[in-house]
C-alpha positions as a Markdown table, in Angstrom:
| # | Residue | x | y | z |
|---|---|---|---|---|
| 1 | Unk | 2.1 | 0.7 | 2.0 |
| 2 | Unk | 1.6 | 2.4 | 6.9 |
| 3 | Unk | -2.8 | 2.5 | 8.3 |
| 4 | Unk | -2.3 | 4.9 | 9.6 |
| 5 | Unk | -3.1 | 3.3 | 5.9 |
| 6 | Unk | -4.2 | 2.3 | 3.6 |
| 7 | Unk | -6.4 | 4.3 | 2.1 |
| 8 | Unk | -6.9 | 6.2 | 4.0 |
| 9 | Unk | -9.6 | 8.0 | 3.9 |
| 10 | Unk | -9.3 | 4.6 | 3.3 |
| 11 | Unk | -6.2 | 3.3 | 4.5 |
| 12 | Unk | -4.2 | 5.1 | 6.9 |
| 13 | Unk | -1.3 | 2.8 | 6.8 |
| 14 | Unk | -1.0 | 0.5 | 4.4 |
| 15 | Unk | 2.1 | -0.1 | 2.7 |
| 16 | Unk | 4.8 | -2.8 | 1.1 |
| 17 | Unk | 6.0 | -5.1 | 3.5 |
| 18 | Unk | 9.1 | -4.1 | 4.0 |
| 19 | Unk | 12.0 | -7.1 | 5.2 |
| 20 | Unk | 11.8 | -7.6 | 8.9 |
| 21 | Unk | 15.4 | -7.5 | 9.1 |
| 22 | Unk | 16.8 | -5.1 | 11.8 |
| 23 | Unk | 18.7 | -1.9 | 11.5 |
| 24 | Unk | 21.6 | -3.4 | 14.2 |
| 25 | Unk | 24.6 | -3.9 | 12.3 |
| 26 | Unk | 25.2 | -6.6 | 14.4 |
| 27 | Unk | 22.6 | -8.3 | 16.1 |
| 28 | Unk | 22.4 | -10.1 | 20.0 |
| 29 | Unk | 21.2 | -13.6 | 21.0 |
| 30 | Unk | 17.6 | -13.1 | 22.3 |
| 31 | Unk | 17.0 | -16.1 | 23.8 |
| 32 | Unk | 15.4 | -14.4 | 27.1 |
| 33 | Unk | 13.5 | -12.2 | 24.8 |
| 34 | Unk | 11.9 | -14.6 | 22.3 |
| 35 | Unk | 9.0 | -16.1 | 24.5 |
| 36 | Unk | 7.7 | -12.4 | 25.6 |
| 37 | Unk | 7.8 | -11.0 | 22.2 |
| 38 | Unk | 6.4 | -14.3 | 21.2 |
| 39 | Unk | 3.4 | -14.1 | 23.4 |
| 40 | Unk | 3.0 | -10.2 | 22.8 |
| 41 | Unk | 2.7 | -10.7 | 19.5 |
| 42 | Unk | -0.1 | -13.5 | 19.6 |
| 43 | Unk | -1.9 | -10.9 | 22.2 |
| 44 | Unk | -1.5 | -8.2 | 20.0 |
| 45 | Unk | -3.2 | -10.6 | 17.1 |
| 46 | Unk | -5.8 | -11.7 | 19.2 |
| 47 | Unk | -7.3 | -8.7 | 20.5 |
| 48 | Unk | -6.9 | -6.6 | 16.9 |
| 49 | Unk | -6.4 | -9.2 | 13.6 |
| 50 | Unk | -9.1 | -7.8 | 11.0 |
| 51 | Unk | -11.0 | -11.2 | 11.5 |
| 52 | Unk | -11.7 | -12.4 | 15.3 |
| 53 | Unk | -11.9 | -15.9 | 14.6 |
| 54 | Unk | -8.5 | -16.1 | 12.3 |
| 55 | Unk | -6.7 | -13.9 | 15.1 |
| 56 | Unk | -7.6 | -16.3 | 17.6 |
| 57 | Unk | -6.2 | -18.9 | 15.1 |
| 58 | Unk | -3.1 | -17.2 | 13.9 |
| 59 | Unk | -2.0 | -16.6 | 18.0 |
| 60 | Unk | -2.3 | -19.6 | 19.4 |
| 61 | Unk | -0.2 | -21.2 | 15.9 |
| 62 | Unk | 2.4 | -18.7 | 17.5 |
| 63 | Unk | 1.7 | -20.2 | 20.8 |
| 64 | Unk | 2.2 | -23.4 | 19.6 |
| 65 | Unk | 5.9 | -23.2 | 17.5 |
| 66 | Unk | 6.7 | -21.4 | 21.1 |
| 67 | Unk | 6.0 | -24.4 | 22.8 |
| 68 | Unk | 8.0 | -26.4 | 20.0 |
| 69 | Unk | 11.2 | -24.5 | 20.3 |
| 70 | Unk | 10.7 | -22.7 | 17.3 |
| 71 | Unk | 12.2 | -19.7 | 18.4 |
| 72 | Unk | 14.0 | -20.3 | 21.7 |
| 73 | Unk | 17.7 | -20.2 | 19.9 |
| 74 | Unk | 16.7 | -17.4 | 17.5 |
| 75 | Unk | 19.0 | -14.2 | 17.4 |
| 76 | Unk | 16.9 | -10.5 | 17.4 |
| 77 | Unk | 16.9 | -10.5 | 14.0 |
| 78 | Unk | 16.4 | -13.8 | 13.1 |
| 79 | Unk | 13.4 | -13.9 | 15.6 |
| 80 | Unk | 11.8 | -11.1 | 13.5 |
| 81 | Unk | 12.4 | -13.2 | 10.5 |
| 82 | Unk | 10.8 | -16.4 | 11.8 |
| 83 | Unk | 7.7 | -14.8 | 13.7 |
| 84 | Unk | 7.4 | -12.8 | 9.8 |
| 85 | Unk | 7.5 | -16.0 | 8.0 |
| 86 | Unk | 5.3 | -18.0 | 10.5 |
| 87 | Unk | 2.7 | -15.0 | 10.4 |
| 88 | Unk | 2.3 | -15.1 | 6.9 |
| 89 | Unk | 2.6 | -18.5 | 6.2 |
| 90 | Unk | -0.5 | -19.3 | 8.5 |
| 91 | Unk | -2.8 | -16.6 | 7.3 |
| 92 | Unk | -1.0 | -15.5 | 3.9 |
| 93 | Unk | -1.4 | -12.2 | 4.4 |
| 94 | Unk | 1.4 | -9.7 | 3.3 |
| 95 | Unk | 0.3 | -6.9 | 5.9 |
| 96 | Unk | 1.6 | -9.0 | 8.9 |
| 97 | Unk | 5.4 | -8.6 | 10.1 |
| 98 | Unk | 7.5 | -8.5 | 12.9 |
| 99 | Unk | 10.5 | -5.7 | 13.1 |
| 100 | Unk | 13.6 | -5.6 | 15.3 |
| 101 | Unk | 15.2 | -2.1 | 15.6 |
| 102 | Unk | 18.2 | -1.8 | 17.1 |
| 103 | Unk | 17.5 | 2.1 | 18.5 |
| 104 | Unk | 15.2 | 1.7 | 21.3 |
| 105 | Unk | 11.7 | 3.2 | 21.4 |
| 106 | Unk | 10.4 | 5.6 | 23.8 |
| 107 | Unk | 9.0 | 3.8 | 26.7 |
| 108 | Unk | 5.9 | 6.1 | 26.7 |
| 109 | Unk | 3.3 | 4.3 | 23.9 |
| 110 | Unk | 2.3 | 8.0 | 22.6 |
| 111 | Unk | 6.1 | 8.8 | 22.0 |
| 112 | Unk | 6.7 | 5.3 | 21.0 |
| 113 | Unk | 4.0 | 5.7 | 18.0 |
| 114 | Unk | 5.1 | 9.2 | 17.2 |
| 115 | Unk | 8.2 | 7.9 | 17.1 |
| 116 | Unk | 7.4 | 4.5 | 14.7 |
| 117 | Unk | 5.5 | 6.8 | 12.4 |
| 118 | Unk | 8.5 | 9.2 | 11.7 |
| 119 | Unk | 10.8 | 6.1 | 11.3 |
| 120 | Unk | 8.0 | 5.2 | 8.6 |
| 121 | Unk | 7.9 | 8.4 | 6.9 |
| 122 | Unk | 11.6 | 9.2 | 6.7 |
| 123 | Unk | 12.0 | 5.2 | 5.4 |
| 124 | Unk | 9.1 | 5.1 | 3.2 |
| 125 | Unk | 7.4 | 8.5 | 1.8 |
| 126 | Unk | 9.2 | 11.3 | 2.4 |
| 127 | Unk | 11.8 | 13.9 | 0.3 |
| 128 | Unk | 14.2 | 11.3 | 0.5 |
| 129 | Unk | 12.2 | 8.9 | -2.2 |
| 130 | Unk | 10.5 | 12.6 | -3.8 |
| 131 | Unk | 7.0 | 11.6 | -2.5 |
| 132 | Unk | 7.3 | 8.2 | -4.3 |
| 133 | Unk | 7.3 | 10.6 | -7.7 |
| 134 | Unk | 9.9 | 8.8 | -9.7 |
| 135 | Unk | 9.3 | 9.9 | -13.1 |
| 136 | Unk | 7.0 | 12.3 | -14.8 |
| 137 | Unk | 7.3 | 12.8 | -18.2 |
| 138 | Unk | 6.0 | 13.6 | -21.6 |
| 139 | Unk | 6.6 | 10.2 | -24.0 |
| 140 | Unk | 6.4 | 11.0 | -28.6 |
| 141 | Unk | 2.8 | 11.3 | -29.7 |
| 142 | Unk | 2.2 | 13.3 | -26.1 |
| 143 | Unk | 1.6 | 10.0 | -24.1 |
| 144 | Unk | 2.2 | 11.5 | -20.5 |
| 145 | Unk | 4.1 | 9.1 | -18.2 |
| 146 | Unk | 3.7 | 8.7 | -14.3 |
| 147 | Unk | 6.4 | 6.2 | -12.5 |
| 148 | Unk | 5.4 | 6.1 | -8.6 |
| 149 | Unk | 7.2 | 3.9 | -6.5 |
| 150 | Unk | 4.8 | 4.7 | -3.2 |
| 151 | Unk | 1.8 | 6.6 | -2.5 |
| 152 | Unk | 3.0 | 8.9 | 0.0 |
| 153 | Unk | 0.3 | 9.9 | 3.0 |
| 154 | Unk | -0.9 | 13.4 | 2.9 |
| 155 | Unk | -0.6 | 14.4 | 6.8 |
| 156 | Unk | 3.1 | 13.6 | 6.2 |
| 157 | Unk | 3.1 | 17.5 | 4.8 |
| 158 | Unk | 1.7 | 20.1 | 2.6 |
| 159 | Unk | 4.3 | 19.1 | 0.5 |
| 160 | Unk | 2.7 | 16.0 | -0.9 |
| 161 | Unk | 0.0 | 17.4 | -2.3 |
| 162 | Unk | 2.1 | 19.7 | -3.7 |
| 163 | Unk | 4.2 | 17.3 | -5.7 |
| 164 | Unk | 1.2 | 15.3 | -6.6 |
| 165 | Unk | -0.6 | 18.7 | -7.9 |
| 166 | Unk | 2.6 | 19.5 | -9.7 |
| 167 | Unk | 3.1 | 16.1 | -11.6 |
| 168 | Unk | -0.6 | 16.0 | -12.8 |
| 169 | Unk | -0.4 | 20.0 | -13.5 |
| 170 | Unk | 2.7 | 18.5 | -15.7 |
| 171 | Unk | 0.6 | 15.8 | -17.4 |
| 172 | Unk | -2.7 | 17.3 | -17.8 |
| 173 | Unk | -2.2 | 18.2 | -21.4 |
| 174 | Unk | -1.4 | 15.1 | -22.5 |
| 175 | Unk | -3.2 | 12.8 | -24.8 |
| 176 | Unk | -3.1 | 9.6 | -23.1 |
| 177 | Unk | -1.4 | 8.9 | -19.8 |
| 178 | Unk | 0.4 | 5.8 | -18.5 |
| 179 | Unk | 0.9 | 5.3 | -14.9 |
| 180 | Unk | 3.4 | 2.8 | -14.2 |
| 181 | Unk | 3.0 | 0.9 | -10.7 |
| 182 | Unk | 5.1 | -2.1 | -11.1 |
| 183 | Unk | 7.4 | -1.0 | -8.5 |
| 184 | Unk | 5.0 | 0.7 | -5.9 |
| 185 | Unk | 4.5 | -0.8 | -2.9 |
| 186 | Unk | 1.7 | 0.8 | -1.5 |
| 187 | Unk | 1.4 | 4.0 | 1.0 |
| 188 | Unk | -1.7 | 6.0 | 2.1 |
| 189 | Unk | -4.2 | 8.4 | 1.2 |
| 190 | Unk | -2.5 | 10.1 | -1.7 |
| 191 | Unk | -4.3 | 7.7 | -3.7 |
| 192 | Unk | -7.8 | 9.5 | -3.8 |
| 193 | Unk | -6.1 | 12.4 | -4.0 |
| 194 | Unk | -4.0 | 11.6 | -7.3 |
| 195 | Unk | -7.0 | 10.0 | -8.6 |
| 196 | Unk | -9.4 | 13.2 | -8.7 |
| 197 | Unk | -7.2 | 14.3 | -11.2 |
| 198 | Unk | -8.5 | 11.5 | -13.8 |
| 199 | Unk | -12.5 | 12.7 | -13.2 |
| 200 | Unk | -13.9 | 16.4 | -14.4 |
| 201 | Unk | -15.8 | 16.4 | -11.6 |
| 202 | Unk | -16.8 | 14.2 | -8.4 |
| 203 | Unk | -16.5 | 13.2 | -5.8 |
| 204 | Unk | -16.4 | 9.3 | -7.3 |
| 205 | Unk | -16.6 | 6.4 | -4.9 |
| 206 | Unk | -13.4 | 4.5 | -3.8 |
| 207 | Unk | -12.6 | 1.8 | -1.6 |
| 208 | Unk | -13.5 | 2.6 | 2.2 |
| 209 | Unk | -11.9 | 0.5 | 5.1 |
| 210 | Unk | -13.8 | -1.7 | 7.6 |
| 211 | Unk | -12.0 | -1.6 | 11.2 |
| 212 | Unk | -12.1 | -4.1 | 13.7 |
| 213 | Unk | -12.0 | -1.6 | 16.5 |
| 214 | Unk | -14.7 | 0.2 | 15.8 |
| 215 | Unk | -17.2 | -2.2 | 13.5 |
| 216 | Unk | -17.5 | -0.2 | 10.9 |
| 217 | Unk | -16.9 | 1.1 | 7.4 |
| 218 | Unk | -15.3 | 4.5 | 6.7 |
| 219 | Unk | -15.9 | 4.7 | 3.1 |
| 220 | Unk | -13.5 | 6.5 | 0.3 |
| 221 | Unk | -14.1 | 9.6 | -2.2 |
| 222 | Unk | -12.2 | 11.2 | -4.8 |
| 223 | Unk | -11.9 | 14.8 | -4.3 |
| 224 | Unk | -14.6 | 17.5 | -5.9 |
| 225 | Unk | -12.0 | 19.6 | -6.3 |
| 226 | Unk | -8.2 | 20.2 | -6.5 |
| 227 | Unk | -5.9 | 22.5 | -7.4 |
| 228 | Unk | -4.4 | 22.7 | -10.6 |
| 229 | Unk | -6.0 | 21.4 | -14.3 |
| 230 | Unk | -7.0 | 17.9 | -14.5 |
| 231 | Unk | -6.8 | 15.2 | -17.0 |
| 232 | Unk | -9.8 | 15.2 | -16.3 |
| 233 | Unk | -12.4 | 12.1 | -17.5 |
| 234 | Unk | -12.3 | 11.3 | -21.3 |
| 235 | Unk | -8.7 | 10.7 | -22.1 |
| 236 | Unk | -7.7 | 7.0 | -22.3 |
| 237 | Unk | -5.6 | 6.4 | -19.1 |
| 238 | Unk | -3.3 | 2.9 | -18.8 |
| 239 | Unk | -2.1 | 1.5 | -14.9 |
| 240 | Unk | 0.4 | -0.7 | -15.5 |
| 241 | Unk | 1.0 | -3.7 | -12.4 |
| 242 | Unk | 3.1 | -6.4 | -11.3 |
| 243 | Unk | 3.4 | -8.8 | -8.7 |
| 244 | Unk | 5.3 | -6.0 | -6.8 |
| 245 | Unk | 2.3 | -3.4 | -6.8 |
| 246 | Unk | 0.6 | -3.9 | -3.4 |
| 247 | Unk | -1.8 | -2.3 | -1.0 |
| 248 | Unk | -2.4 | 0.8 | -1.6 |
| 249 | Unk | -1.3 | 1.0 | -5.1 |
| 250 | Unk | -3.3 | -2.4 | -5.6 |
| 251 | Unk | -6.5 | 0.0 | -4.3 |
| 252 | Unk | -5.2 | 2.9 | -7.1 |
| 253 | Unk | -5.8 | 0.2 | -9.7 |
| 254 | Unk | -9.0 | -1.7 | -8.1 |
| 255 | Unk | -10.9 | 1.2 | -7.8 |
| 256 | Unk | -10.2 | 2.7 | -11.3 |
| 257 | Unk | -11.0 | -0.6 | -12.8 |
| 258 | Unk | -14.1 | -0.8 | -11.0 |
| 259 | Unk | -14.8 | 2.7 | -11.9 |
| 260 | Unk | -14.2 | 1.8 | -15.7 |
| 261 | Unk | -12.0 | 4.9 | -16.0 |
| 262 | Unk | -8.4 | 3.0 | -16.8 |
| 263 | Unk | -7.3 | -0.4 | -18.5 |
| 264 | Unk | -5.1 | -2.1 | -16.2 |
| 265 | Unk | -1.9 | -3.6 | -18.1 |
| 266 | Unk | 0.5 | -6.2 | -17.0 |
| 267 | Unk | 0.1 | -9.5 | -14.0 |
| 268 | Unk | -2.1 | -9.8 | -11.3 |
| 269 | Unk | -0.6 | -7.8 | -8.4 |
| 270 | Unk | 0.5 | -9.1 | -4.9 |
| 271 | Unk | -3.0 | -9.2 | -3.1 |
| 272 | Unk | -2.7 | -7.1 | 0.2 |
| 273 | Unk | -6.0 | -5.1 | 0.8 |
| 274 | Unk | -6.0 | -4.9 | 4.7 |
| 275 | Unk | -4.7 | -1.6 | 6.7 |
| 276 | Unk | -2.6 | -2.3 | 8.5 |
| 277 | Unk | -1.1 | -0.4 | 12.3 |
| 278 | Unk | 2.1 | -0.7 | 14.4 |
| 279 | Unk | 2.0 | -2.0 | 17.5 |
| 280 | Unk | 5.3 | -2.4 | 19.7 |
| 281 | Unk | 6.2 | -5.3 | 22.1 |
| 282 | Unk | 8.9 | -4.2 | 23.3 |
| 283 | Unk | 11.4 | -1.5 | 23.1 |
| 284 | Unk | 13.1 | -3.5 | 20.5 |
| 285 | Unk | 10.4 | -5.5 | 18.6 |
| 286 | Unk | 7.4 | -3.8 | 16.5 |
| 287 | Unk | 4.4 | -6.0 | 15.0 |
| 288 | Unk | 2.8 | -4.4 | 11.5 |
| 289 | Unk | -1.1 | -5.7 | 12.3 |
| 290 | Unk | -3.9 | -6.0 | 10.0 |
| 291 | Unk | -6.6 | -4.4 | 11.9 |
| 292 | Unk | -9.3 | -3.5 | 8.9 |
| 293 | Unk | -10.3 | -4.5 | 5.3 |
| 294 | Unk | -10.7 | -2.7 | 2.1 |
| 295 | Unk | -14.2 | -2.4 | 0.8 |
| 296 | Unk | -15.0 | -1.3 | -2.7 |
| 297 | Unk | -18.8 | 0.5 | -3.2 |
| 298 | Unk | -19.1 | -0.9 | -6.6 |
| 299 | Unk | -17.8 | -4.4 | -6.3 |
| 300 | Unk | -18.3 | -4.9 | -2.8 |
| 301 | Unk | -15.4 | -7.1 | -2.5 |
| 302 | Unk | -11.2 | -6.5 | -2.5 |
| 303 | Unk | -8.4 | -8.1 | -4.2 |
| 304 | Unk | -6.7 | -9.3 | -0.7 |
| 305 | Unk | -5.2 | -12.7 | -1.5 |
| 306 | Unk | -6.2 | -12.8 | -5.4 |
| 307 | Unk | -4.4 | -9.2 | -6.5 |
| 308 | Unk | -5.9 | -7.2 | -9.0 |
| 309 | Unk | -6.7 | -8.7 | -12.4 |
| 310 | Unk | -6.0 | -7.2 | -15.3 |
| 311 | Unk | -7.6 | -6.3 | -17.9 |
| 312 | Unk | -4.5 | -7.0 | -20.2 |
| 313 | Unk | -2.9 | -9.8 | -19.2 |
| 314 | Unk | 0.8 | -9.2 | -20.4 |
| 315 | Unk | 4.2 | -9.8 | -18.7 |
| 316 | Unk | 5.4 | -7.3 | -16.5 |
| 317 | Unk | 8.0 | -6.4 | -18.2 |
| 318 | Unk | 6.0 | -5.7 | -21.4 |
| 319 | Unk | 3.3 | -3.8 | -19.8 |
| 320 | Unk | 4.8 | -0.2 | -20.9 |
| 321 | Unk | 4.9 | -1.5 | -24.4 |
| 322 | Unk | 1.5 | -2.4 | -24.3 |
| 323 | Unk | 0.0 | 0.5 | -23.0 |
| 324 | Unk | 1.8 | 2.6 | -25.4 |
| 325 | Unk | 0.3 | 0.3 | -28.1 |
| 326 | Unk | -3.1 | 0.7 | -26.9 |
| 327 | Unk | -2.4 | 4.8 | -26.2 |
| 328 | Unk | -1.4 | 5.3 | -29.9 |
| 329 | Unk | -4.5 | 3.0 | -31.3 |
| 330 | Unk | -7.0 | 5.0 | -29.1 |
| 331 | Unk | -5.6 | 8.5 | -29.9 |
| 332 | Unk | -6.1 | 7.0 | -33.6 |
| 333 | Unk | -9.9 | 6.3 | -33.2 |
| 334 | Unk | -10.6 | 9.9 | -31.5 |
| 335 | Unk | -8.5 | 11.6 | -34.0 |
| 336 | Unk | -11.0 | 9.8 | -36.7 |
| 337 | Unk | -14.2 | 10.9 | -34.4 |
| 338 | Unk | -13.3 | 14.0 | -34.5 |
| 339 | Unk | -12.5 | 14.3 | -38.3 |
């Protein structure tokens, strides 16, 4: 959902956690690995974890099942898996995980992060998924429909943008609109993007992302301008979450809320609001670290660990049903304005 999310402008890599279990068929004991990818992973925290003092934490916790035998027996995979689960379990945040890949990086770190960011793209974003554009469509009583499963990040191509343009070109005559992100996991900065379509003009202020590295905050924007016509800012537009919707999606939804352009439908979402960056420790063995936070202009706050709340509480699964419910009542009332 990756930071070389999230957002973007504001999150350059933030996406779902993915499962950290390895592409290897079959995988080998890694009993002379574990304590080196152990102890690289706990540098790696230490020196870049969003929050100094909770990095420091979080590596020696490592440090310490290390000591305890936690890992020593662990196959590749399974090591991945255990390092995943201790991560998260400590700090309960879903942008920490450890990956085993059974290809081999490039030894070189600039090839090696080349190389982790096209395994990203071609897994996550790219023409294989349709730019995370599942379904664009026109419902009765023109209610426009938008199911994306990811945001995908705009340097991954010109083509992005170009689907994005074409499903809002699509839905711009609609009435209402419903946006379904039960399923999306997150991505990068297509969200801005997609959302300057929902404004007549801008730019409007989005979440920007505090990094570690640098100690400070790059903040977000809509777009003044795109191509294509826009929904533009007056017709009732419905986000529809889950538990599933995370990072960058979560951010889509956040910032609209905050912005009081959409009703959010459906259950608080799964609470992930830190980019997040790849860093290898080995050949083998890549760690997905949090190294920033999301910051929102309006609220000054995030939904990391809470997930976004909606404004219409309903279960998941009756979230479409809802919106559509709402749609049709607040078509009603303008139809009646304007009479």
């Amino acid at each position: 959902m990756k930071a070389k999310i999230l957002l973007l402008g504001f999150l350059s890599s933030c996406m779902a956690t993915p499962s950290p279990s390895a592409t290897a068929a079959k995988a080998k004991p890694a009993r002379e690995d574990a304590a080196s990818i152990v102890n690289a992973a706990a540098s790696e925290i230490e020196k870049g974890y969003v929050f100094a003092d909770k990095g420091r934490a979080l590596a020696e916790h490592l440090r310490a099942r290390l000591r305890e035998g936690r890992y020593a027996k662990a196959e590749r995979t399974e090591l991945a898996r255990r390092l995943t689960e201790d991560m998260r379990g400590f700090s309960h945040d879903g942008h920490l995980w450890v990956e085993y890949h059974a290809e081999a990086l490039p030894e070189d770190d600039a090839r090696a992060k080349l190389e982790m960011e096209k395994r990203d793209n071609d897994r996550y974003y790219g023409e294989r998924v349709h730019y995370g554009f599942a379904k664009v469509e026109h419902l009765p009583d023109n209610i426009g429909l938008l199911d994306l499963r990811v945001f995908a990040p705009l340097d991954l191509g010109p083509e992005v943008a170009r689907a994005a343009t074409a499903a809002m070109t699509l839905l711009a005559t609609s009435d209402a609109l419903v946006i379904d992100l039960r399923q999306n996991g997150g991505g990068g900065d297509m969200v801005n993007y997609l959302a300057s379509y929902l404004f007549d003009d801008g730019p409007k202020p989005m979440s920007g992302t505090y990094t570690r590295a640098d100690d400070k905050v790059t903040p977000g924007f809509t777009a003044a301008n795109v191509p294509g016509p826009k929904l533009g800012g007056r017709k009732p537009v419905y986000v529809l979450i889950s538990k599933k919707t995370f990072s960058a999606a979560e951010a889509f939804a956040y910032d609209l809320q905050a912005l009081k352009r959409v009703v959010v439908i459906g259950e608080p979402s799964g609470g992930g609001a830190h980019p997040n960056d790849d860093r290898k420790l080995s050949p083998h063995f890549v760690l997905s670290l949090s190294t920033g936070r999301s910051i929102n202009p309006i609220t000054n706050a995030d939904w990391e660990g809470t997930g976004v709340t909606p404004d219409v509480r309903v279960p998941a699964e009756g979230a479409l049903d809802k919106a559509l419910e709402l749609a049709r009542a607040a078509m009603a009332r303008n139809k009646a304005r304007a009479d």
